[in-house]
N, CA and C of each residue as an Amber inpcrd file, in Angstrom:
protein
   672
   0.8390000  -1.1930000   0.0000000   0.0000000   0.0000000   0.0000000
   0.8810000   1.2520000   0.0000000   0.3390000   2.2520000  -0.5360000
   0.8790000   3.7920000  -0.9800000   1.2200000   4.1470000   0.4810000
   2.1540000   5.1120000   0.9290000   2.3420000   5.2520000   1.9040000
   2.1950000   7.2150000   1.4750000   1.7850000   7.9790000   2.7430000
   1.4550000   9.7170000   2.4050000   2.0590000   9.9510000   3.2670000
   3.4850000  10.5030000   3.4910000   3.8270000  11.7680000   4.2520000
   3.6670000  11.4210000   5.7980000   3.8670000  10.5370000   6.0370000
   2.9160000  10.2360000   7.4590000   3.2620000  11.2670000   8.5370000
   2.5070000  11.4450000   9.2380000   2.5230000  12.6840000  10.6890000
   3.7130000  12.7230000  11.5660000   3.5440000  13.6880000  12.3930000
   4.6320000  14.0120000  13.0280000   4.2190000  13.0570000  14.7220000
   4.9200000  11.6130000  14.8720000   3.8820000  11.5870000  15.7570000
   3.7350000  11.3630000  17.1480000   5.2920000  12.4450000  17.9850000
   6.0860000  12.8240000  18.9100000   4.5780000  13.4490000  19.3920000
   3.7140000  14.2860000  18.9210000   3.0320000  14.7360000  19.3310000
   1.5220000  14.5490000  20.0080000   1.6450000  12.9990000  19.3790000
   0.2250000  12.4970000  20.2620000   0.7060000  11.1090000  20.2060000
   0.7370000  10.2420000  21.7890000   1.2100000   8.9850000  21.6480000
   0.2480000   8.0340000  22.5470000  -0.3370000   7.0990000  21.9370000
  -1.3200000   6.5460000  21.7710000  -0.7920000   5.0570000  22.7890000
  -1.4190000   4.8080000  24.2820000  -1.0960000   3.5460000  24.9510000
  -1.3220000   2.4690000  24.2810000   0.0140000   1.3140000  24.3750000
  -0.3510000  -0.1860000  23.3370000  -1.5500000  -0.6580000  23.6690000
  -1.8970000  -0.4690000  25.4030000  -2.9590000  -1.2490000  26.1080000
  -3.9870000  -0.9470000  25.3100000  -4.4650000   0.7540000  25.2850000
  -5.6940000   0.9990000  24.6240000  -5.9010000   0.8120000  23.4790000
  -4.7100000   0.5790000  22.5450000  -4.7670000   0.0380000  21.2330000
  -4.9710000  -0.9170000  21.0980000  -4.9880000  -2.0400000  21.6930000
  -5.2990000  -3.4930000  21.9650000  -6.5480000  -3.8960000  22.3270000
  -7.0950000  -2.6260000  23.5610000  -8.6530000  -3.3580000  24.3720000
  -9.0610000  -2.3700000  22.8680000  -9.3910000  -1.1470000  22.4340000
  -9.9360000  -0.7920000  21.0150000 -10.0700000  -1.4310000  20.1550000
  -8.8960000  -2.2430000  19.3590000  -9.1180000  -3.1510000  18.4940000
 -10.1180000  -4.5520000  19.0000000  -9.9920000  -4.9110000  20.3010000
 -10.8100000  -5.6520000  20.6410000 -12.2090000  -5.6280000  20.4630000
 -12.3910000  -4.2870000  20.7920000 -13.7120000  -3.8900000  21.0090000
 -14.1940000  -3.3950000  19.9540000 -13.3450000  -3.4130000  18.5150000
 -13.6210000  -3.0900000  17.0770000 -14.4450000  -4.4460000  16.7360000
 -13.5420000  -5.0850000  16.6520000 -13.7380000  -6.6470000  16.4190000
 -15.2600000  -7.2370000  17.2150000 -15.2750000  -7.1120000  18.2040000
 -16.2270000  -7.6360000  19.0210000 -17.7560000  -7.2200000  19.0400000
 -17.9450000  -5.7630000  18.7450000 -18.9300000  -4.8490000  18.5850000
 -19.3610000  -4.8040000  16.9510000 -18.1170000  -4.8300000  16.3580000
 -18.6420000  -5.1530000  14.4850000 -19.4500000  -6.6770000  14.3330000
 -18.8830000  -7.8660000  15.1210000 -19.2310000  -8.7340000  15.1230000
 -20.4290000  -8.9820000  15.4030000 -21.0920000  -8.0620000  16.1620000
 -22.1190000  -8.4930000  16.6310000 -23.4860000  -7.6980000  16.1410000
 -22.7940000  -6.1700000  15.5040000 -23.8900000  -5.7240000  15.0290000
 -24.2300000  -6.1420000  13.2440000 -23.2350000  -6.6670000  12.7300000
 -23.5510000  -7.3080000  11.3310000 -24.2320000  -7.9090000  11.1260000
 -24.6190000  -9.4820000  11.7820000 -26.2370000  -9.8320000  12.0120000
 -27.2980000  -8.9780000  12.0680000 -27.2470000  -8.0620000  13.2750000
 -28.6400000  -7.0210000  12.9130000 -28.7550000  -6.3910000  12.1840000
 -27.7530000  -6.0130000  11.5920000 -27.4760000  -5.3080000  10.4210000
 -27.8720000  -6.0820000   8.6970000 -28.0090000  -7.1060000   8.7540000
 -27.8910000  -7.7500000   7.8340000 -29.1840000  -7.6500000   6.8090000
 -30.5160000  -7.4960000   7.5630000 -31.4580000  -6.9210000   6.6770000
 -31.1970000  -5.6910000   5.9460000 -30.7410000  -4.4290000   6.6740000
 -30.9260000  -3.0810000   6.2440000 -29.8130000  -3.5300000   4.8770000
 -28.7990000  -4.1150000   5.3180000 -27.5240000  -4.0190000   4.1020000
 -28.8530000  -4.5730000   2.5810000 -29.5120000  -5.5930000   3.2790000
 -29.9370000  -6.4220000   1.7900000 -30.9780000  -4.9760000   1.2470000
 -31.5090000  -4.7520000   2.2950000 -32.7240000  -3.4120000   1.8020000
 -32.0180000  -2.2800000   0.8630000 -30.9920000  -1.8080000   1.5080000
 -30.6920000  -0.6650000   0.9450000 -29.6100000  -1.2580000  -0.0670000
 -29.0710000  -2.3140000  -0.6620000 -28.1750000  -3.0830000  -1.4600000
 -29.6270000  -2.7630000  -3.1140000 -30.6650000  -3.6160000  -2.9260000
 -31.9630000  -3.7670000  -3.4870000 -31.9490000  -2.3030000  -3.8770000
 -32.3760000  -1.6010000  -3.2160000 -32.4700000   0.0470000  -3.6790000
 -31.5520000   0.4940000  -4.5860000 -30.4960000   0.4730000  -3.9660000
 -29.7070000   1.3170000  -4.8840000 -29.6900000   0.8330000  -6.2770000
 -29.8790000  -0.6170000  -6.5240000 -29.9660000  -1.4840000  -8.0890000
 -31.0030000  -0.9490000  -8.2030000 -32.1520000  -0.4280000  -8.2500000
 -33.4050000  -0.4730000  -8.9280000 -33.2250000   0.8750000  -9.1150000
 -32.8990000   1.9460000  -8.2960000 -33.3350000   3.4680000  -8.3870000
 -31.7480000   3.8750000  -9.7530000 -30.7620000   3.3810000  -9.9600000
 -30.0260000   3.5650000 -10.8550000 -28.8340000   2.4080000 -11.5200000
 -28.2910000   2.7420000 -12.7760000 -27.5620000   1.8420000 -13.2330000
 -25.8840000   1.8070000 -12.2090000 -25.3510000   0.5460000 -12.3940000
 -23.8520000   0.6800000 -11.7920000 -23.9930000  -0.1400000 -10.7830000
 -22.6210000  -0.8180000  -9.6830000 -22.6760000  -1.5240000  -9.2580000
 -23.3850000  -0.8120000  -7.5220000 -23.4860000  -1.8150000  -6.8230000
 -23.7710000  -1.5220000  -5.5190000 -23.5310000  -0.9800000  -4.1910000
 -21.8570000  -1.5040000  -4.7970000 -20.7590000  -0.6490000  -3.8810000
 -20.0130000   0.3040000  -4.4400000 -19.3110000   1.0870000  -3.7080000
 -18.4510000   1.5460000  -4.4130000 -16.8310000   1.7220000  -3.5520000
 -16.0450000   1.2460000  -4.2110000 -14.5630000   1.6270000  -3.3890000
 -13.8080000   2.7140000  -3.9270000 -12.9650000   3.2280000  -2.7010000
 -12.2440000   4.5670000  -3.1380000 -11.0590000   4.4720000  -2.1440000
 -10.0180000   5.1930000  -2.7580000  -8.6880000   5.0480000  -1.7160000
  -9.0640000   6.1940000  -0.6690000  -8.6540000   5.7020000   0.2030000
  -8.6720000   6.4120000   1.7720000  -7.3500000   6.9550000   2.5480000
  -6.3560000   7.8830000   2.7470000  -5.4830000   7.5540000   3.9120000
  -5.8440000   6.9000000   5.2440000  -5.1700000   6.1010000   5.9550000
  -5.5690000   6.0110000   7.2800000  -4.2280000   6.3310000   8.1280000
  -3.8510000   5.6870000   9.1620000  -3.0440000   5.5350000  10.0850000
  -1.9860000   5.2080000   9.4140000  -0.8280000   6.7400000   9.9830000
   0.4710000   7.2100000   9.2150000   0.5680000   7.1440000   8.0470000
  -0.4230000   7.8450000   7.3560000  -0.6300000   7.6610000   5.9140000
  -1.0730000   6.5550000   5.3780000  -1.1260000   5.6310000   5.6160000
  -0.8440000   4.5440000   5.0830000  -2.1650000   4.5700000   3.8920000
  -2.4490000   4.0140000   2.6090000  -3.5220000   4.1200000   1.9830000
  -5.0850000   2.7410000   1.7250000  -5.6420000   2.8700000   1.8830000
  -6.6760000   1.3330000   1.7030000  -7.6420000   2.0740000   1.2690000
  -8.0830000   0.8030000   0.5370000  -9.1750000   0.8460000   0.1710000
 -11.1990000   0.6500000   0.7270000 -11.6190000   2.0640000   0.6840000
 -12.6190000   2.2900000   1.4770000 -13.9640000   1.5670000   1.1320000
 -15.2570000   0.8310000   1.3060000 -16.0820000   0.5230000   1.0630000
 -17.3530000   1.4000000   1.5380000 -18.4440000   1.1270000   0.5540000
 -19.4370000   2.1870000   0.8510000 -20.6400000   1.7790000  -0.3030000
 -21.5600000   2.1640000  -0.2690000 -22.6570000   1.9270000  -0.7180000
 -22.9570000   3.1360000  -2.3500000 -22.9830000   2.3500000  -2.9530000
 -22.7430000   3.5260000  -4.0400000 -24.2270000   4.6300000  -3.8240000
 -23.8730000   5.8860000  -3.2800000 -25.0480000   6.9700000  -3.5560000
 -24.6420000   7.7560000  -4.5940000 -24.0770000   8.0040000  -5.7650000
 -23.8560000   8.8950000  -6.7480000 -24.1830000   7.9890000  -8.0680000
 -24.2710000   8.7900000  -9.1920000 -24.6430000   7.8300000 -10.5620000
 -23.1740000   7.6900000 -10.8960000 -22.8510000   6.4560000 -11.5770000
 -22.0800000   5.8560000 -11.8920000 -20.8010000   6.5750000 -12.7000000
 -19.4940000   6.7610000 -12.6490000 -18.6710000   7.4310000 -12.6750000
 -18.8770000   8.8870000 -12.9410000 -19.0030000   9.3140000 -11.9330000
 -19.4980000  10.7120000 -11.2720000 -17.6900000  11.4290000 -11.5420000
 -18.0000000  12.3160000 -12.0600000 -16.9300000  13.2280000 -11.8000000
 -16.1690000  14.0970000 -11.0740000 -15.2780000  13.8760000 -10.1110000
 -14.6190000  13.6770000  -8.9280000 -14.1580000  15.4110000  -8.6820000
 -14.0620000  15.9320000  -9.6720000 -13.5640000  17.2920000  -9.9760000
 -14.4760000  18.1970000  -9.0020000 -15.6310000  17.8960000  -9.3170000
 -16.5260000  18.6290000  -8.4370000 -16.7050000  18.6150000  -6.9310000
 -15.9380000  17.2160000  -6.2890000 -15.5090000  16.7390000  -4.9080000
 -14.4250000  17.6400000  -4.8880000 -13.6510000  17.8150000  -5.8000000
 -11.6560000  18.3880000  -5.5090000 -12.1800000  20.0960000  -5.2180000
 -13.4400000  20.3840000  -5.8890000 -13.3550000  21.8220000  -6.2280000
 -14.3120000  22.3810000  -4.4830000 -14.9620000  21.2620000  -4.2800000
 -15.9030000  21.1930000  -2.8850000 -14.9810000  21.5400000  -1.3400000
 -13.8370000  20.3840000  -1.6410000 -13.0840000  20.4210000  -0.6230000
 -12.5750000  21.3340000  -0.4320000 -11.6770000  22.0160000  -1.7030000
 -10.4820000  23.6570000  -1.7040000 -11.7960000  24.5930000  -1.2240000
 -12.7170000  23.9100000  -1.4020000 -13.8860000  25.5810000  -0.5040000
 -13.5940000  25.4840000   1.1870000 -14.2120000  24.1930000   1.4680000
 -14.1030000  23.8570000   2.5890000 -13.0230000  24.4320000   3.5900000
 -11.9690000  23.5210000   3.2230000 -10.7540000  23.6640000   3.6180000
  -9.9020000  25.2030000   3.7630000 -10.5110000  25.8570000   2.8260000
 -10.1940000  27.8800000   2.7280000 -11.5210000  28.2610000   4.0600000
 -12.4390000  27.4300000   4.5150000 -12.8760000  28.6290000   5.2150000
 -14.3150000  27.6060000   5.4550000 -15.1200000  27.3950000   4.4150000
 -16.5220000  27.0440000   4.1020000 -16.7690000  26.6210000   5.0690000
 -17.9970000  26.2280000   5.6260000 -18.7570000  25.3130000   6.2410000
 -20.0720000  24.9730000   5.7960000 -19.7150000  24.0840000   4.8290000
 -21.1510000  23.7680000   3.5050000 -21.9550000  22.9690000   4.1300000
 -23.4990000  23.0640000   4.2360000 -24.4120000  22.5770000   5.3210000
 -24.7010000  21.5870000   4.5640000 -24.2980000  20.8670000   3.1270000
 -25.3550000  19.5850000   3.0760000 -23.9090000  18.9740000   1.9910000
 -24.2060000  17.0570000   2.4370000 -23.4210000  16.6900000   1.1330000
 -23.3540000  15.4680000   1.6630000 -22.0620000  14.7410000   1.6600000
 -21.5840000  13.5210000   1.8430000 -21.9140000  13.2250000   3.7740000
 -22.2280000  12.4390000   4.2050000 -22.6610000  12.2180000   5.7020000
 -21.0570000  11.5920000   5.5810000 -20.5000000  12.2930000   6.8710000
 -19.6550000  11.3860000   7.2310000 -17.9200000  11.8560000   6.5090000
 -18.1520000  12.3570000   5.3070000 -17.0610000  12.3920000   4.9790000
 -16.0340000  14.2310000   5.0770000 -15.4320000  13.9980000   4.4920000
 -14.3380000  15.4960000   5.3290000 -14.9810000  16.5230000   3.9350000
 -15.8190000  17.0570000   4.0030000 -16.4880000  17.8120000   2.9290000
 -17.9170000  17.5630000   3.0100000 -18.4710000  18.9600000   2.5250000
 -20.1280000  18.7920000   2.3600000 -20.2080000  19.4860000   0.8140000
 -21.4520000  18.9490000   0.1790000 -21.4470000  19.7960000  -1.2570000
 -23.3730000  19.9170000  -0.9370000 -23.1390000  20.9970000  -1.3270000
 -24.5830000  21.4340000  -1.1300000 -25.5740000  21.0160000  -2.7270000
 -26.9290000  20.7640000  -2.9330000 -27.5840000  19.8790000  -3.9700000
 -26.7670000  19.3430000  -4.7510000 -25.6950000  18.7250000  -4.6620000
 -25.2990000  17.5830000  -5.3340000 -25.5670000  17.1130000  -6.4230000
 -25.7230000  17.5050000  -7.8650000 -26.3240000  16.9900000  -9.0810000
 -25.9050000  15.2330000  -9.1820000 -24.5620000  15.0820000  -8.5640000
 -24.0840000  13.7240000  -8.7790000 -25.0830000  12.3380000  -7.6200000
 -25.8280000  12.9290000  -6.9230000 -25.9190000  12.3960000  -5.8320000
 -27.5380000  11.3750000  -6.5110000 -27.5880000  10.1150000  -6.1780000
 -28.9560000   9.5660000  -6.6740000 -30.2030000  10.0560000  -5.3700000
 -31.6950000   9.6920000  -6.0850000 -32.5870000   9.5450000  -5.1430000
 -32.5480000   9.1070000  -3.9370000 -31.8590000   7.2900000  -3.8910000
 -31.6770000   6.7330000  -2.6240000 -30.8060000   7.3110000  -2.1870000
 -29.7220000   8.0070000  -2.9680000 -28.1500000   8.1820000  -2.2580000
 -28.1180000   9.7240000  -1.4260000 -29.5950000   9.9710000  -1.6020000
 -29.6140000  11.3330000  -0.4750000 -30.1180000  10.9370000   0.8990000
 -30.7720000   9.5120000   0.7640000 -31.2440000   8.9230000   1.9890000
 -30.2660000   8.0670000   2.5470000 -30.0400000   7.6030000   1.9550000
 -28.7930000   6.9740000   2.6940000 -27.9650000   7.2660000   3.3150000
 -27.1870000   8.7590000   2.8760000 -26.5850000   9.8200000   3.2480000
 -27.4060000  10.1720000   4.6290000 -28.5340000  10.9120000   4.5360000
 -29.2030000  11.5180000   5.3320000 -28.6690000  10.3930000   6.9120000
 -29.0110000   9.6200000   6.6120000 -28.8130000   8.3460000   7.7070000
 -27.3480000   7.6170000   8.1560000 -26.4430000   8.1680000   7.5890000
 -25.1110000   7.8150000   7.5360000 -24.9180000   5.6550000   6.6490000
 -26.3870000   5.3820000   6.2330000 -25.9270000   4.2560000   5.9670000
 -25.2830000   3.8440000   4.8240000 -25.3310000   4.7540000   3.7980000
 -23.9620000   4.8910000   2.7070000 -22.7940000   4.1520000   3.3460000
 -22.2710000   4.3420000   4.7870000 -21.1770000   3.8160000   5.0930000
 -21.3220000   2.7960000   5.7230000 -22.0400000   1.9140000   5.6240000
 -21.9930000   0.4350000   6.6240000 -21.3400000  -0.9630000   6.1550000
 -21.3680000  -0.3440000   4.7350000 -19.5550000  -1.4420000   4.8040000
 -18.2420000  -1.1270000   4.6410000 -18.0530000  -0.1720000   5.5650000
 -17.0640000   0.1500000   6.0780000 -16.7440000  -0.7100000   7.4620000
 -17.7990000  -1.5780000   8.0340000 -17.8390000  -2.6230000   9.0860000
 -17.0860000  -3.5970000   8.3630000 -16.7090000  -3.7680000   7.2210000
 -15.7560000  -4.4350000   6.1740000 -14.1970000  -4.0860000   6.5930000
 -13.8670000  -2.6480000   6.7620000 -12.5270000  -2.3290000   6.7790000
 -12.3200000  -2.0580000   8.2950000 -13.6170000  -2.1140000   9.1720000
 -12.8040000  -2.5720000  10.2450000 -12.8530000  -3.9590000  10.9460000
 -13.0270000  -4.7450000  10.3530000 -12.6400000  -5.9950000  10.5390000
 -11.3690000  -6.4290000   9.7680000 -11.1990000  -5.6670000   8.6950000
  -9.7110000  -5.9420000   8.5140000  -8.5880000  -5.1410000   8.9780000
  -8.8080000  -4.3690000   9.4410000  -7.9760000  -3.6110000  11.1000000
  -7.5410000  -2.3960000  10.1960000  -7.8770000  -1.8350000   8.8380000
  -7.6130000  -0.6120000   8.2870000  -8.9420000   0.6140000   8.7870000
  -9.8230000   0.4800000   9.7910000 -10.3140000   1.1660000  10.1700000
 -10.4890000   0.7960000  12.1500000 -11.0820000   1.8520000  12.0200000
 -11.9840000   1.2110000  13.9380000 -13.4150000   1.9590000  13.9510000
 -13.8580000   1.5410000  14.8760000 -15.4000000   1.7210000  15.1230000
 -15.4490000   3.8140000  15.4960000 -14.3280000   3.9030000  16.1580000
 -14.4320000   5.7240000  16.1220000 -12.8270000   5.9430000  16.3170000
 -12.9710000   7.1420000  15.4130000 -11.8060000   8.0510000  15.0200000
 -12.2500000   8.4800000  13.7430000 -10.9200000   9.5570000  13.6500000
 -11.4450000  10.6470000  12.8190000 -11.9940000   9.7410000  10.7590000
 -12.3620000  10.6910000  10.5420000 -13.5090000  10.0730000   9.2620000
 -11.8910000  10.1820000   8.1320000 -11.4370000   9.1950000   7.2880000
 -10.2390000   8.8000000   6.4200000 -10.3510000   9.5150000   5.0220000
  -9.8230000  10.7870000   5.0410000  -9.6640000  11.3390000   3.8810000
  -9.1130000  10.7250000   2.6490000  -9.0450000  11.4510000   1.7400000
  -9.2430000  11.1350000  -0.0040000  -7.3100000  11.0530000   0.0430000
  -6.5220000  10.4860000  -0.8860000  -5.5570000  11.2010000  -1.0690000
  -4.8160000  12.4930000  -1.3910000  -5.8690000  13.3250000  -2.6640000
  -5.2520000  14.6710000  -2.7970000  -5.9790000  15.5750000  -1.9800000
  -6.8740000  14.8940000  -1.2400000  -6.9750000  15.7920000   0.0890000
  -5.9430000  16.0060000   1.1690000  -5.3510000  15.0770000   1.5030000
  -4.2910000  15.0070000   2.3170000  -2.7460000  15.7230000   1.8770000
  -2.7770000  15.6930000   0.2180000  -1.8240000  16.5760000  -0.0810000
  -1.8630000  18.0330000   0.0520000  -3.1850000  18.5450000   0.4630000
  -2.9420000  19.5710000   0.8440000  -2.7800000  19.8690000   2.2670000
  -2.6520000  18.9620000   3.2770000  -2.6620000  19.3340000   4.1720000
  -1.1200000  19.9730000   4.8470000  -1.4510000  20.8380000   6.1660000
  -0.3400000  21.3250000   6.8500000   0.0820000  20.5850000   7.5700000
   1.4880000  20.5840000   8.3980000   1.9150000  19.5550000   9.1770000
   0.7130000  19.5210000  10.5700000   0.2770000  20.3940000  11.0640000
  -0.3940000  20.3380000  12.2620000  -1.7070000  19.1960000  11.3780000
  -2.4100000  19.5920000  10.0600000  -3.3810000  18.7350000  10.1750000
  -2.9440000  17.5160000  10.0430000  -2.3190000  16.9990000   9.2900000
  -1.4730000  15.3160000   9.1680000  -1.4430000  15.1140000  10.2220000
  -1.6460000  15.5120000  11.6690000  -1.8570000  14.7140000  12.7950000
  -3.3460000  13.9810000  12.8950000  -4.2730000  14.0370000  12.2440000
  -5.3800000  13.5360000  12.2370000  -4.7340000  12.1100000  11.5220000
  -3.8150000  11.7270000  11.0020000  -3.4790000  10.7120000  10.7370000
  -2.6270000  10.3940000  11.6700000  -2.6190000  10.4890000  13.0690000
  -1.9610000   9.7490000  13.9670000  -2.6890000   8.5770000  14.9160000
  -3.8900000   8.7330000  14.2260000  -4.8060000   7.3250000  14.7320000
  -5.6100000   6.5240000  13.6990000  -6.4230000   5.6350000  13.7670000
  -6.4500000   4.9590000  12.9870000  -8.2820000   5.5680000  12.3840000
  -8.5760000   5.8640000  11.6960000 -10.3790000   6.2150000  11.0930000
 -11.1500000   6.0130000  11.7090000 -12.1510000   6.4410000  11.3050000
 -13.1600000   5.3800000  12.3680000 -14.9480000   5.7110000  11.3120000
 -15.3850000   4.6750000  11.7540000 -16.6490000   5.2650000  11.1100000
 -17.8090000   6.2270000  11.8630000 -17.3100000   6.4090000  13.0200000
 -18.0630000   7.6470000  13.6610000 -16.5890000   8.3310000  14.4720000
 -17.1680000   9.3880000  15.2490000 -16.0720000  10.1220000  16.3180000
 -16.5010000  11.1630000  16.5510000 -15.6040000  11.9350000  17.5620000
 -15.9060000  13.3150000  17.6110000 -16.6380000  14.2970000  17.0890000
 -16.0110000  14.3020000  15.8760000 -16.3420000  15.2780000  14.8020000
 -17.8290000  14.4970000  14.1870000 -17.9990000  13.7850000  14.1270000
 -18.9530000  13.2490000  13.2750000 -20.5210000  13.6050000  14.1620000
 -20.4680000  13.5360000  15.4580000 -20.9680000  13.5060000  16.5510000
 -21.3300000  15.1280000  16.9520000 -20.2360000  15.6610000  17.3540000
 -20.4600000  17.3750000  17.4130000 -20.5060000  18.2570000  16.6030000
 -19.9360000  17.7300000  15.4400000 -19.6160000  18.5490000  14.0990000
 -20.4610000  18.0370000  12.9700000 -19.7300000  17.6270000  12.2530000
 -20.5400000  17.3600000  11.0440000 -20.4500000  18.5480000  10.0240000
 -21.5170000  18.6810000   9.4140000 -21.5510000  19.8170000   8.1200000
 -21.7600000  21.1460000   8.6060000 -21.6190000  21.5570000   9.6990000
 -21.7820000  22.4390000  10.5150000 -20.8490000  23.4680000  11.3550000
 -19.5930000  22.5710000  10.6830000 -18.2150000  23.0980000  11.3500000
 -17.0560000  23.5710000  10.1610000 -16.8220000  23.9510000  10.4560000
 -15.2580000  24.3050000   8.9210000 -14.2260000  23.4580000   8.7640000
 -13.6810000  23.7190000   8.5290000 -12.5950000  22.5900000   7.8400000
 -11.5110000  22.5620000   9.0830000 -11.2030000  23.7620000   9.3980000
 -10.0580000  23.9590000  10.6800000 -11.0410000  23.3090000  11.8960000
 -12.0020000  23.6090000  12.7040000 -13.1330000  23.2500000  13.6490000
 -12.8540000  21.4670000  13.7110000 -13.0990000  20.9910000  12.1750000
 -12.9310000  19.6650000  12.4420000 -11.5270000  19.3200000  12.7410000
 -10.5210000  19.8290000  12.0200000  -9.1620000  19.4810000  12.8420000
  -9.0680000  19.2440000  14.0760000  -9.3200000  20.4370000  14.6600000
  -9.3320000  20.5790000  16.1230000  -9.9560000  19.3990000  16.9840000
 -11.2080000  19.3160000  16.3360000 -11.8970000  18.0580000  17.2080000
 -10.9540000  17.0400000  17.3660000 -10.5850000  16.4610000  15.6520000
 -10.2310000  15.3240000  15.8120000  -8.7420000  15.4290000  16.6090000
  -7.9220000  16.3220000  16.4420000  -6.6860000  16.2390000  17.2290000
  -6.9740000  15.7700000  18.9120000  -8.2100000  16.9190000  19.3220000
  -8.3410000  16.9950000  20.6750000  -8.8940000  15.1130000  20.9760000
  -9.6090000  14.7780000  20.2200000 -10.2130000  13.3210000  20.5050000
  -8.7180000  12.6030000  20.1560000  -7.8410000  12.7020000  19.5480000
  -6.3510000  11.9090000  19.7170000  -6.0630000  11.9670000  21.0190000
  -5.6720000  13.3200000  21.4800000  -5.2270000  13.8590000  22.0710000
  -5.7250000  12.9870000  23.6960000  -7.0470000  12.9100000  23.7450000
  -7.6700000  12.2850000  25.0920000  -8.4560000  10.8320000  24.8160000
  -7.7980000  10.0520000  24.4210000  -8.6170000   8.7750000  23.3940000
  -8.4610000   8.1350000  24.9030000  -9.8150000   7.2630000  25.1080000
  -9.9210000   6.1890000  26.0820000 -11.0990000   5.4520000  25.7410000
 -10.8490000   4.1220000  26.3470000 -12.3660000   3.4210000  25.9790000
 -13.8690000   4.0400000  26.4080000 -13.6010000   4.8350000  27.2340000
 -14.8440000   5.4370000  27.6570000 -15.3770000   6.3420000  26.8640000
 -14.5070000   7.1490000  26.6060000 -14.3280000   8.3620000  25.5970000
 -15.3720000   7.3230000  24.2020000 -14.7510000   6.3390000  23.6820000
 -14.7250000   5.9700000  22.6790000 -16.5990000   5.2090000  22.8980000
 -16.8910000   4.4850000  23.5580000 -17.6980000   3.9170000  24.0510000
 -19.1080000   5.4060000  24.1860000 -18.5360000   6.5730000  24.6050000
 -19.5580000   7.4970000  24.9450000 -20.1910000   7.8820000  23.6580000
 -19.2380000   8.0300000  22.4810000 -19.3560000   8.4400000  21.2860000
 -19.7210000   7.8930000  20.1820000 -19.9930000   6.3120000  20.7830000
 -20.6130000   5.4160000  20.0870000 -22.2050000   5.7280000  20.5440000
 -22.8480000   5.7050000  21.8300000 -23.6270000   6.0030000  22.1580000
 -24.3960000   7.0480000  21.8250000 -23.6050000   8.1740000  21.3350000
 -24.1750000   9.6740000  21.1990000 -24.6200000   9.2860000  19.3650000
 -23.8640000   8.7330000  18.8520000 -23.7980000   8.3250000  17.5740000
 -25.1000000   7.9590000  16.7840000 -25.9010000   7.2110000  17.8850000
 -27.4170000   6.5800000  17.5890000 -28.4010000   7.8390000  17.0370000
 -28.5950000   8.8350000  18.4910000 -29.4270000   9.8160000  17.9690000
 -29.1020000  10.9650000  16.6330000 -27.6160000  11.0260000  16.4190000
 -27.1910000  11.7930000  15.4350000 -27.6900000  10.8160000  14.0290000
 -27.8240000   9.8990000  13.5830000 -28.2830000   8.4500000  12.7600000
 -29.6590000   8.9170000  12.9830000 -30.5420000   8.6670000  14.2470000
 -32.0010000   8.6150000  14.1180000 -32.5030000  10.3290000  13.6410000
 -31.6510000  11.0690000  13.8370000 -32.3140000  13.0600000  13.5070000
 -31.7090000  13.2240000  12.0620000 -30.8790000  12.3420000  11.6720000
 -29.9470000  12.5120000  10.5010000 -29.1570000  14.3570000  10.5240000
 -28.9860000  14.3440000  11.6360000 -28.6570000  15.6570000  11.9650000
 -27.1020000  15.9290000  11.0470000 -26.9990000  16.8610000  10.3320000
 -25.4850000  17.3300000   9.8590000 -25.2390000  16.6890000   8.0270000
 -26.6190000  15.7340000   8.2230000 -26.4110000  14.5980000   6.4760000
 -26.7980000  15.7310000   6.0030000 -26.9690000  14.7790000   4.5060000
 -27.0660000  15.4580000   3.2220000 -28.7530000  15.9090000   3.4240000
């Protein structure tokens, strides 16, 4: 795998212990909600084939932890090779200042009415379930259940050394930011979160933010 620039990472140092009971509790908690999960995947799998052409999923490269690059899974909500330009041109807003109130749930950018975006793929969004096989990449230990949300690659090339510390932990499919922030915060705002959630990571911490996670999902608060 591609390796990016990886962080500086004297500056936030992460206990083996809690890296160990975390991954545990990645493993253990994915395990168990994939069964219940297993209808909605077939429901919203069904949808997305009928409401447009193209496959079901869709993968995209991700940085994660110290750069490192993998490949992300996700539920295809856009029509079929969507033109990415309009993501590159979304983010340089963002990232200068923006705080765009509607777009991708979940990911480091919002684009407001979305021409690329399908019928289902605004609901799905709305609900964060676009991303539920991403319970895929953290069972193969390139994600965890919370930490910060795994940017694009030429997103990360623009970053400053202070933000490349958001790559000093490993992704996650919820966190901090996803939780307090969302489409509602700027591009610097989310830095901050996610550094500060490096910065004080514990199972409790992590465990609280799983919890808070539900009602942000049931209000679809911050989606598209």
């Amino acid at each position: 795998m591609a390796i990016i620039s990886p962080p500086i990472q004297e500056a936030i140092e992460l206990q083996p212990r809690y890296v160990a009971l975390k991954r545990f509790l990645d493993v253990m908690l994915t395990l168990l909600f994939l069964p219940i999960l297993g209808l909605v995947f077939l429901v919203v799998a069904i949808l997305i084939h009928l409401d447009s052409e193209g496959p079901v999923f869709f993968k995209q490269k991700r940085i994660g932890l110290n750069g490192e690059e993998f490949t992300c899974y996700k539920f295809r909500s856009m029509y079929a090779n969507s033109d990415e330009s309009v993501h590159r041109e979304a983010f340089k807003q963002y990232k200068n200042g923006s705080a765009l109130s509607n777009g991708e749930s979940g990911n480091t950018h919002k684009l407001t009415d979305d021409p690329r975006i399908t019928r289902v793929g605004r609901i799905i969004r709305k609900v964060s379930f676009d991303e539920l096989p991403q319970f895929i990449n953290i069972l193969r230990g390139e994600m965890s259940l919370v930490g910060p949300r795994p940017p694009i690659p030429y997103e990360v090339e623009e970053y400053s050394t202070r933000e490349r510390l958001r790559l000093c932990g490993k992704p996650g499919l919820t966190g901090y930011w996803q939780v307090y922030g969302r489409s509602r915060v700027t591009f610097e705002s989310m830095v901050d979160m996610d550094i500060t959630y490096l910065q004080h990571q514990s199972i409790w911490l992590d465990l609280k933010l799983l919890v808070l996670t539900v009602p942000v999902l049931l209000t679809g608060r911050g989606g598209a």
